[in-house]
C-alpha positions as CSV (number, residue, x, y, z in Angstrom):
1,X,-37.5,18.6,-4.9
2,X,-36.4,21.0,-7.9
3,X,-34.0,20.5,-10.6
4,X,-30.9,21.0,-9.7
5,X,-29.3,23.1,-11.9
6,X,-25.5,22.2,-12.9
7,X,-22.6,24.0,-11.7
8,X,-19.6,25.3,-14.1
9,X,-17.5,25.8,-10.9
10,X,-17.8,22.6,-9.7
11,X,-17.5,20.9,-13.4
12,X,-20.8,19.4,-13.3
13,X,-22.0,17.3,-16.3
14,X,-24.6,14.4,-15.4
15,X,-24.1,11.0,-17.0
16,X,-27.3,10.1,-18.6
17,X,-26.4,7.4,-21.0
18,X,-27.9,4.3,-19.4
19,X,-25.4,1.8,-21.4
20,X,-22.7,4.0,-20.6
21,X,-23.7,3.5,-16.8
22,X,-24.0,-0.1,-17.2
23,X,-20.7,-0.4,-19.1
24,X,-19.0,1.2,-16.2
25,X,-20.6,-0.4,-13.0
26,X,-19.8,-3.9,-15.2
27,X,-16.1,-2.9,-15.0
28,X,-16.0,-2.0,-11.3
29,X,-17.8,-5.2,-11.2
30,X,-18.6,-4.4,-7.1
31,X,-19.4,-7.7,-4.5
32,X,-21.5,-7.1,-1.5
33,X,-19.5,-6.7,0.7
34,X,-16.7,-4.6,-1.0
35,X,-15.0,-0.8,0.2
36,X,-16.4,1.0,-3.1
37,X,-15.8,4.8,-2.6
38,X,-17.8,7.0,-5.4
39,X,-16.3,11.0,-6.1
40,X,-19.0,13.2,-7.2
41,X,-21.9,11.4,-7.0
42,X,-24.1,14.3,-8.7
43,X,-27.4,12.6,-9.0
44,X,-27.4,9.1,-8.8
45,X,-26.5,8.1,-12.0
46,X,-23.9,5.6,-11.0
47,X,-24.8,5.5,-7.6
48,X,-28.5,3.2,-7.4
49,X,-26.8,0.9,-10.0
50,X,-24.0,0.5,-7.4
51,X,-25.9,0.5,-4.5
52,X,-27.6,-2.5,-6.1
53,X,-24.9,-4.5,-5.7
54,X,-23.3,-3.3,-2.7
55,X,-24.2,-3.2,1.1
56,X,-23.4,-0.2,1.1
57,X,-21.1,2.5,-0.6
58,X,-19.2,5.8,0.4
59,X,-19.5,9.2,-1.5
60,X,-17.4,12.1,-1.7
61,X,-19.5,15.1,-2.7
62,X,-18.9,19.2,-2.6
63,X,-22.1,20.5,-3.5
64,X,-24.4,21.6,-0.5
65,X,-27.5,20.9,-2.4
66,X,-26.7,17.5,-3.9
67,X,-25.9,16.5,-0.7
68,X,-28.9,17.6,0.5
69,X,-30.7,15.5,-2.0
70,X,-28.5,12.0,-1.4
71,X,-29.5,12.1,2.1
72,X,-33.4,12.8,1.4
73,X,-32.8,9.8,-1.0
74,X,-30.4,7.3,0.6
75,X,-30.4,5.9,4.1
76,X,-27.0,6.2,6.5
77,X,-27.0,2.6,6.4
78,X,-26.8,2.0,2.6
79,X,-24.9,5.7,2.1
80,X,-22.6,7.6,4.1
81,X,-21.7,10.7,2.7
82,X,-18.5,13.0,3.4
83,X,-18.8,16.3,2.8
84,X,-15.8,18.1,1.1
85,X,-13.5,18.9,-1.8
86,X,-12.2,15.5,-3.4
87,X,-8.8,17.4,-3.8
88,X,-8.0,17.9,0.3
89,X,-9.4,14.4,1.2
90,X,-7.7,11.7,2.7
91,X,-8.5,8.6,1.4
92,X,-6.9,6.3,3.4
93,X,-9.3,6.6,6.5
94,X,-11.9,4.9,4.4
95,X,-9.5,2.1,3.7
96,X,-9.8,1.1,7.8
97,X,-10.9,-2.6,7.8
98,X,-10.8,-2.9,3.9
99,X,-8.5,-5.4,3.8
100,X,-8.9,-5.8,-0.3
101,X,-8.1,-2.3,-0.8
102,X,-10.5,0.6,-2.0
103,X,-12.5,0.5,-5.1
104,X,-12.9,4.1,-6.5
105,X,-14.8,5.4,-9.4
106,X,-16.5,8.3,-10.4
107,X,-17.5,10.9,-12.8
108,X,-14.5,13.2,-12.4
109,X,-14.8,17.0,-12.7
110,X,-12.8,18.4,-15.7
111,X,-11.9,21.0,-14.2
112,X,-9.5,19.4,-11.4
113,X,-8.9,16.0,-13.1
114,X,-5.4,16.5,-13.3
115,X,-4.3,17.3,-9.7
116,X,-6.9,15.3,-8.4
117,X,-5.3,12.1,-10.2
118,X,-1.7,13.2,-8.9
119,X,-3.6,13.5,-5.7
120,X,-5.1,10.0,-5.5
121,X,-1.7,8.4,-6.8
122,X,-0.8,9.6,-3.2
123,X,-3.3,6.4,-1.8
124,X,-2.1,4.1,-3.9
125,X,-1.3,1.7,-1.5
126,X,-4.7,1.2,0.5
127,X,-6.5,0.9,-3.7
128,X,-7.4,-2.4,-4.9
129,X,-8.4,-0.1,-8.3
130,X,-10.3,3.0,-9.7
131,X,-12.4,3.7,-12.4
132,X,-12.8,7.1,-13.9
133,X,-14.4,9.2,-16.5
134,X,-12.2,12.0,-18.1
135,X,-12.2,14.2,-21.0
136,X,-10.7,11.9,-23.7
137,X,-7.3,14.4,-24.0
138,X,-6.4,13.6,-20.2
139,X,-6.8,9.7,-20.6
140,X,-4.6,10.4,-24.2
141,X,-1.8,11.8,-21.6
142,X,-2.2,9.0,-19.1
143,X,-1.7,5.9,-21.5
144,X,0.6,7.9,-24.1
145,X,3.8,6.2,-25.4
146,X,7.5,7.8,-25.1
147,X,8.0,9.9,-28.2
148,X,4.2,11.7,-28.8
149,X,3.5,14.7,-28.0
150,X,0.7,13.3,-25.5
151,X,3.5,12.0,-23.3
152,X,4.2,13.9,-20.6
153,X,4.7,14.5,-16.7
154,X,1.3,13.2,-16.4
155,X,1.8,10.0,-18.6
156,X,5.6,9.3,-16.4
157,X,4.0,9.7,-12.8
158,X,0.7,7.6,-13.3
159,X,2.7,4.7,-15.9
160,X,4.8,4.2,-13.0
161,X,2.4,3.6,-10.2
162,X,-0.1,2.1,-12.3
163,X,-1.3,-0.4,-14.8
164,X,-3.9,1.6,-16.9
165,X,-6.7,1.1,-19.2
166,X,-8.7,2.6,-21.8
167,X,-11.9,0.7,-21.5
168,X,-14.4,2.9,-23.9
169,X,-15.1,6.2,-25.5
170,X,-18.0,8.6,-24.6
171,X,-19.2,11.5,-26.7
172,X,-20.8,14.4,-25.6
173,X,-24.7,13.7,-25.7
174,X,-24.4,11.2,-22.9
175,X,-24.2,14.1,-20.2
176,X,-26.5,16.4,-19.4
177,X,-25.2,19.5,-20.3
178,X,-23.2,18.1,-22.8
179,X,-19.7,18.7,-22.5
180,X,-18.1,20.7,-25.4
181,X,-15.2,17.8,-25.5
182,X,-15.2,13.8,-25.8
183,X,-14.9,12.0,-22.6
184,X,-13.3,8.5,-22.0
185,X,-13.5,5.2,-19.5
186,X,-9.9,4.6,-17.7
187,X,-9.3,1.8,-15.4
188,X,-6.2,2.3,-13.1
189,X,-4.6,-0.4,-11.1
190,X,-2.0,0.3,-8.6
191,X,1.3,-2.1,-9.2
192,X,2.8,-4.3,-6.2
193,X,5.3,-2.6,-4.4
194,X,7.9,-4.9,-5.9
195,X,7.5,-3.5,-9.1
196,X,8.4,0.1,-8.1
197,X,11.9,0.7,-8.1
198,X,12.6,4.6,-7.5
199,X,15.0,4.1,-4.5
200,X,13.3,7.5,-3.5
201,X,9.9,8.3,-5.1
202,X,10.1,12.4,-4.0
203,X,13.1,12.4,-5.7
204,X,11.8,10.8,-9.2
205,X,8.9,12.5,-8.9
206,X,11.5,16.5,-8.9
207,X,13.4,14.8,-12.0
208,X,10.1,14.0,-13.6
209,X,9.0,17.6,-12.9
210,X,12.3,19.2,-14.3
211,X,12.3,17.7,-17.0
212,X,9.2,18.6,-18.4
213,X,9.2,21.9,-17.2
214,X,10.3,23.4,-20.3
215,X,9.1,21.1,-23.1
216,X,11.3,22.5,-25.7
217,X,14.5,22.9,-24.1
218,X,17.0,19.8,-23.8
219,X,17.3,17.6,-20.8
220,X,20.6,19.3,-20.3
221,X,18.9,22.6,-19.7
222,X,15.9,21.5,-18.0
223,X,18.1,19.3,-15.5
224,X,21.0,21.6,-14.8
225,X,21.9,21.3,-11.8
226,X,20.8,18.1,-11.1
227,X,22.6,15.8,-14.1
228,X,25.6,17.0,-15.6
229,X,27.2,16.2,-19.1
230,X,29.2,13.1,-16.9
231,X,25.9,11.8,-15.2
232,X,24.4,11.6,-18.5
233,X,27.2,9.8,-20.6
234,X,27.2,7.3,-17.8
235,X,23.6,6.6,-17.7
236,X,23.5,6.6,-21.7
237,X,21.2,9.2,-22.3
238,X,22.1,11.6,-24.7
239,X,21.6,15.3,-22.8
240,X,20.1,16.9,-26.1
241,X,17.4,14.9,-25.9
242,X,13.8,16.4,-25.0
243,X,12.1,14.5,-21.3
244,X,9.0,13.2,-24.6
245,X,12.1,10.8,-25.7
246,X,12.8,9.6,-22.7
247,X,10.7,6.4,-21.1
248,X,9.6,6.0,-17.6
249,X,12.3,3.3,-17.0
250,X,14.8,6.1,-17.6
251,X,13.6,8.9,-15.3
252,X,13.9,5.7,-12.7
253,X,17.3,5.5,-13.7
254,X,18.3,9.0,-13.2
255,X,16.7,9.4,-9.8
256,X,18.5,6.0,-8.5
257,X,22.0,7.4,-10.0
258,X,21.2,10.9,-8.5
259,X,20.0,9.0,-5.1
């Protein structure tokens, strides 16, 4: 079969770097008989090291011809394959008889990292974890403290759901093309329910929204309407701060006293 030739609209960029594989499929650290999902499986380069240690493994792939080329290489009874966009699809059906939860990793396009993160976030509950590479400047926004520029709508939503780390750095020359920005390992690990405590999470996730919505504008501008000069002196937060100075414990606390 030919070369396949990568794809800027699907953000294709192989991993080639064999210890980078290694380092990653050691952090997912797979058993046999575990629900492993992989998004974008391009051409293999994490899959045969997974499939090595699983019975078998589930893929999420987009591209016609790199489909085309997993099933001329894999058997349906090590690799079942679903065909679509990672962005529309639900999750949770492969979570049916997982009683562990869902292990999903993956080589994530740059171009749709960000939605697609605030998308899986939605399947939190049927993930035991996930493992992802991303440009470097998207994992600096998830794991960012309150007060950096990095911190941001991105950084409250996934802190809050999620226990997340940076496991390693990984430049350029380890894809194929090579990317024209640094890339980064993340592991994210969903929290027990008991440790979530938005009394309603659709309304934490609009305050979260507002807030940010105009970085430079004061939370009393960016949440009129929603918190007034009365709301904020009782929760203690001064309404000319920015939604950077603010932690994720606080946007809690302004959804619960708005709920």
């Amino acid at each position: 079969m030919s070369k396949h030739v990568a794809r800027k609209r699907f953000g294709q960029n192989f991993l080639i770097d064999q210890q980078v594989i290694a380092d990653i499929v050691n952090a997912v650290a797979p058993q046999r008989s575990d629900c492993v999902v992989e998004i974008g499986p391009g051409l293999g380069a994490l899959t045969d090291p997974l499939l090595q240690r699983l019975d078998h493994l589930q893929v999420v792939e987009i591209d016609r011809d790199i489909i085309a080329r997993l099933r001329k290489r894999y058997s349906p009874d090590k690799l079942t394959i679903h065909e679509g966009d990672a962005l529309a699809f639900d999750f949770s059906t492969l979570a049916v008889g997982c009683a562990s939860g869902l292990h999903i990793v993956g080589n994530l396009p740059y171009n749709i990292s960000t939605p697609l993160l605030f998308h899986l976030a939605g399947f939190a509950e049927c993930v035991r974890d996930m493992h992802f590479m991303l440009q470097k400047e998207v994992v600096e926004r998830m794991v960012a403290v309150p007060g950096t520029t990095d911190f941001g709508r991105l950084s409250v939503m996934l802190q809050y759901r999620f226990v997340m780390d940076w496991l390693l750095d990984v430049p350029p020359e380890s894809f194929d093309p090579a990317p024209k920005v640094d890339s980064a390992v993340v592991r994210l690990i969903p929290k027990p329910a008991a440790e979530l405590s938005a009394k309603d999470e659709t309304k934490f996730a609009a305050i979260v929204s507002a807030a940010f919505g105009q970085r430079r504008k004061m939370l009393r501008n960016n949440l009129k309407g929603l918190l007034d000069d009365a709301g904020f002196a009782a929760l203690g937060i001064a309404p000319t701060c920015r939604a950077e100075e603010l932690a994720v414990d606080d946007y809690i606390r302004i959804a619960n006293f708005l709920k």
